[in-house]
C-alpha atoms as an extended CHARMM CRD file, in Angstrom:
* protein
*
       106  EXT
         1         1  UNK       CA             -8.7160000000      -19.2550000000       -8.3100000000  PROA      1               0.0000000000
         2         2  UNK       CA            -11.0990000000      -16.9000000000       -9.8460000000  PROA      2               0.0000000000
         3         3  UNK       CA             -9.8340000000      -13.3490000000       -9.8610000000  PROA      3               0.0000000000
         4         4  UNK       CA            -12.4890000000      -10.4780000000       -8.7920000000  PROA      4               0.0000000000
         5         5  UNK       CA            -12.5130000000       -6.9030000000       -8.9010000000  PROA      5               0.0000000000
         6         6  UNK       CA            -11.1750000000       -4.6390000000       -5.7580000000  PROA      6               0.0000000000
         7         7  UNK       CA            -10.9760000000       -0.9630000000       -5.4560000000  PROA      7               0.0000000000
         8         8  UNK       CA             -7.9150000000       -0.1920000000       -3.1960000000  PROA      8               0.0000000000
         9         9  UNK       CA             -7.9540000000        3.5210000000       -1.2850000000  PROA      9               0.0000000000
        10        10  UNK       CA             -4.1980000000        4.0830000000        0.2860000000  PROA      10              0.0000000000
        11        11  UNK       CA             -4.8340000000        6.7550000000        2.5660000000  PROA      11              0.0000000000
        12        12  UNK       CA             -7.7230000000        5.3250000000        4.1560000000  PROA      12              0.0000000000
        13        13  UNK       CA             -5.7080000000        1.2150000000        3.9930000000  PROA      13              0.0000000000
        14        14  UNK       CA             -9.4230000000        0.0590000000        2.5200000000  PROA      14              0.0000000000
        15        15  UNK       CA             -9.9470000000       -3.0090000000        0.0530000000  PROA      15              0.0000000000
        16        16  UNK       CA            -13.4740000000       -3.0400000000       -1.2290000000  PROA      16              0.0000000000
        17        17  UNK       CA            -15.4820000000       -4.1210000000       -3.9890000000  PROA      17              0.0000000000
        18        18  UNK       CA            -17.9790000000       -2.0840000000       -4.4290000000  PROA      18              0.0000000000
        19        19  UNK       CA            -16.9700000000        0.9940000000       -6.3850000000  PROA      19              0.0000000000
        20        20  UNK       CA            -19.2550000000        3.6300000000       -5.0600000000  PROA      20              0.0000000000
        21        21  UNK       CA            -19.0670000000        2.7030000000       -1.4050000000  PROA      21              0.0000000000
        22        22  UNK       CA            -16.0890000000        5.2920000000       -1.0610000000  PROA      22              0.0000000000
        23        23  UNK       CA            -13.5150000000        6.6850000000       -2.5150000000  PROA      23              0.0000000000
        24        24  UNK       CA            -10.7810000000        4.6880000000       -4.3430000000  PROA      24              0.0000000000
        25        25  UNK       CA             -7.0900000000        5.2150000000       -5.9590000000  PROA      25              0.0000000000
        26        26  UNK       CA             -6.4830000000        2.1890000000       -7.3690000000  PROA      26              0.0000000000
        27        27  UNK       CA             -8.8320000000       -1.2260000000       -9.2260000000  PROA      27              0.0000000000
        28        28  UNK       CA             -6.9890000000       -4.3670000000       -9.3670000000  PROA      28              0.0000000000
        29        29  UNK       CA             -8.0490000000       -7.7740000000       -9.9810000000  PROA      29              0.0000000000
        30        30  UNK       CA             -7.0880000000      -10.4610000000       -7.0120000000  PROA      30              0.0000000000
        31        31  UNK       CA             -7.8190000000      -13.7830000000       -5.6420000000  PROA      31              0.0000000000
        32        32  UNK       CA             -9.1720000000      -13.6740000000       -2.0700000000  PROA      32              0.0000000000
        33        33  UNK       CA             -5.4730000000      -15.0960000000       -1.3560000000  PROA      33              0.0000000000
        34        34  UNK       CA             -4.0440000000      -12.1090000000       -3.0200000000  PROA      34              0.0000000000
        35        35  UNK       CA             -6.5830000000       -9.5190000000       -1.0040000000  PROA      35              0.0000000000
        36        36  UNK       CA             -5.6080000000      -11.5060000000        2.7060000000  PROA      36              0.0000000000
        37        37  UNK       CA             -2.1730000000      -10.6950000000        2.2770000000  PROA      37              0.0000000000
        38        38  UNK       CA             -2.6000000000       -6.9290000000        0.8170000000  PROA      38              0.0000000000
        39        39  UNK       CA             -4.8370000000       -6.4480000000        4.0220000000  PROA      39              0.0000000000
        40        40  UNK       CA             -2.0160000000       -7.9170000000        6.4320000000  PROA      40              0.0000000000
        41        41  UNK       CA              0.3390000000       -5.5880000000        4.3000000000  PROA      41              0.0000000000
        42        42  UNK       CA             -2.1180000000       -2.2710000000        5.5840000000  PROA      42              0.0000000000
        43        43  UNK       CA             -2.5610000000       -4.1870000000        9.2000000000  PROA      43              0.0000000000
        44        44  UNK       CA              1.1700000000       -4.1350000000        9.7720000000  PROA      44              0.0000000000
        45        45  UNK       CA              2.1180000000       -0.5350000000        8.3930000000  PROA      45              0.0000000000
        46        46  UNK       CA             -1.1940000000        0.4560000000       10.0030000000  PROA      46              0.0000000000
        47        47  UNK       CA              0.6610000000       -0.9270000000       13.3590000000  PROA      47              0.0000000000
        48        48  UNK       CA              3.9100000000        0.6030000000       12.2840000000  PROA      48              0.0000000000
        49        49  UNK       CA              2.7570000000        4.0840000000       11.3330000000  PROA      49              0.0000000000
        50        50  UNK       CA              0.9080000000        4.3420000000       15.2930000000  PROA      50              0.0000000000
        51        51  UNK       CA              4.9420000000        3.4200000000       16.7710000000  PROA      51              0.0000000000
        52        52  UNK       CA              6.0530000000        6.4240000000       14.5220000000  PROA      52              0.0000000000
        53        53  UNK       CA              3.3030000000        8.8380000000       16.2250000000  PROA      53              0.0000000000
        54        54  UNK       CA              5.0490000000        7.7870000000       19.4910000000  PROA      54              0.0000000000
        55        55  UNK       CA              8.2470000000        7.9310000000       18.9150000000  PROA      55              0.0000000000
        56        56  UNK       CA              8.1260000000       11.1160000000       17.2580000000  PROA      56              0.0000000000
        57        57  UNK       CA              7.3480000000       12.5630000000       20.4070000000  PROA      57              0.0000000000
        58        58  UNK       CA             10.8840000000       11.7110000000       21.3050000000  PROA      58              0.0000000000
        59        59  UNK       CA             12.4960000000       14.4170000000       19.0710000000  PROA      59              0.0000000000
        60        60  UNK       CA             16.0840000000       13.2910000000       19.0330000000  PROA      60              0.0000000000
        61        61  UNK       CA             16.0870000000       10.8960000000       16.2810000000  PROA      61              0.0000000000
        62        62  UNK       CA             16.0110000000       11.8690000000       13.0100000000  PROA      62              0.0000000000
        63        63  UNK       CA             13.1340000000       10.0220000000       10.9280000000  PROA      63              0.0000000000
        64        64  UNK       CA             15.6480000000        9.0910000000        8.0900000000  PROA      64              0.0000000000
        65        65  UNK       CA             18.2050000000        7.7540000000       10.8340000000  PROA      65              0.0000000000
        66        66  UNK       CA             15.4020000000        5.8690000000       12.8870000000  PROA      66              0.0000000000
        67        67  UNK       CA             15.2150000000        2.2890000000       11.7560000000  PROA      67              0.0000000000
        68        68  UNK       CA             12.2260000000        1.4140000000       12.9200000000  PROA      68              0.0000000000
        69        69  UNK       CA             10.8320000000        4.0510000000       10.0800000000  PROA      69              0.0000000000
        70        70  UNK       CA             12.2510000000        0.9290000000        7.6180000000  PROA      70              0.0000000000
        71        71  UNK       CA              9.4870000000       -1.2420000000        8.3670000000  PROA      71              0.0000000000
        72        72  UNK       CA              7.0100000000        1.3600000000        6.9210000000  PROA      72              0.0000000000
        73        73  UNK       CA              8.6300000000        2.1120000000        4.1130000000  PROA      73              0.0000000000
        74        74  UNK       CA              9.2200000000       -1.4010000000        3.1070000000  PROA      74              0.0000000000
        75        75  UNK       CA              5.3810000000       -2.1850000000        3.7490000000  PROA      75              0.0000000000
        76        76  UNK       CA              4.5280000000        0.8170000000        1.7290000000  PROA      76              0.0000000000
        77        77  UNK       CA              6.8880000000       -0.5540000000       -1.2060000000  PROA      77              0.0000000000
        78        78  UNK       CA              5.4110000000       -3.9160000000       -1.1550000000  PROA      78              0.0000000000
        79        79  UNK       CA              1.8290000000       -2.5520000000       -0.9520000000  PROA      79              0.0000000000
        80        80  UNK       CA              2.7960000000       -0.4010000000       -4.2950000000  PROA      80              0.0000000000
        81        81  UNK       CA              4.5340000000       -4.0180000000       -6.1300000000  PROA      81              0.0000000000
        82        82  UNK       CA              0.7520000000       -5.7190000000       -5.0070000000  PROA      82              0.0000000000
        83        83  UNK       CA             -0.6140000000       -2.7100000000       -6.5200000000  PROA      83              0.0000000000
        84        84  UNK       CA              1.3090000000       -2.5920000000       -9.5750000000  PROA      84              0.0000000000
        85        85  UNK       CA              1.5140000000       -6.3550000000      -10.1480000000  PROA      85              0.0000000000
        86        86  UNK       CA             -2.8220000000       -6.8660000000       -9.5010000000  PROA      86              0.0000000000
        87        87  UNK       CA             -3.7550000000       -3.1880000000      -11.3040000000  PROA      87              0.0000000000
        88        88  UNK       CA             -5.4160000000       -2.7650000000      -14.6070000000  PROA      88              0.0000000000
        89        89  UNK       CA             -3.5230000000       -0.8840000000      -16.8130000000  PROA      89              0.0000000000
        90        90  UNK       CA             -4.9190000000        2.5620000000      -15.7220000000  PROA      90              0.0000000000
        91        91  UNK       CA             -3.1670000000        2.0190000000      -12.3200000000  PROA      91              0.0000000000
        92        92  UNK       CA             -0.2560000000        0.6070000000      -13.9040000000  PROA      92              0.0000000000
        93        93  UNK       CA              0.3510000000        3.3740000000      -16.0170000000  PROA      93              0.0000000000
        94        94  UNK       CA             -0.3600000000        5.4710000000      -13.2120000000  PROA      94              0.0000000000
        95        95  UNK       CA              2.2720000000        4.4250000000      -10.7090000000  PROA      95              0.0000000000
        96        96  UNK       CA              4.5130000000        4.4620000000      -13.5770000000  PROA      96              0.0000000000
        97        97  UNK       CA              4.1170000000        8.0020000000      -14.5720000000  PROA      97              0.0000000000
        98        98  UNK       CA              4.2510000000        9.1480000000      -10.9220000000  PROA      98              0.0000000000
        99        99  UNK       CA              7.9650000000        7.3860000000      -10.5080000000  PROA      99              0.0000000000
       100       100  UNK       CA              6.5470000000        5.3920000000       -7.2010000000  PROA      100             0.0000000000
       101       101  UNK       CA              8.2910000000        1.6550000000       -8.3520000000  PROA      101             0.0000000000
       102       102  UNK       CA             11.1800000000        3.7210000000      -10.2580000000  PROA      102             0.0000000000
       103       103  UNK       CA             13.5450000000        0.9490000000       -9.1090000000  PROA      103             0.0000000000
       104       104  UNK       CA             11.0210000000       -2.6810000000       -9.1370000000  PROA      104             0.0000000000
       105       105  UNK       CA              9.0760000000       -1.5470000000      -12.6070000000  PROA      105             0.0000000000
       106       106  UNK       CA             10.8540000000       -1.3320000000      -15.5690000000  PROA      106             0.0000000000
């Protein structure tokens, strides 16, 4: 499958590829295969970070003892090993320097 170029923006869960169109903290090269299943990756923490905002509103749980937080986290890790795995070498060296896969990149 031919590989294209995407710009990925984490705060804002956005896959585009047109560089310009906004801002961008990551370019890696994907397959549309590769892009559907970095978008379900935002889609579900997208999902997961809106039950946080609710439960937090229940203040007796502790985020690091709340096991539904889990789910985020783990989408967040996978969308950084996507990431890492699709990036250039800019955003590889990147998310190296900045310790964010200390314990997937070696």
């Amino acid at each position: 499958m031919e590989r294209k170029t995407y710009y990925i923006s984490l705060t804002e869960g956005s896959i585009s590829q047109n560089r310009t169109a906004s801002s961008w903290d990551y370019q890696i090269q994907a397959t549309d295969e590769e892009i559907t299943q970095l978008r379900e990756i935002f889609d579900q923490n997208y999902s997961s970070d809106w039950q946080g905002f609710w439960r937090a509103h229940i203040p007796f749980l502790q985020y690091h003892f709340d096991r539904e937080n889990d789910a985020y986290d783990n989408g967040l890790q996978q969308v950084f090993k996507m990431i890492y795995e699709l990036g250039d070498e800019e955003t590889k060296a990147h998310i190296r320097e900045q310790g964010l896969m200390d314990d997937i990149v070696e």
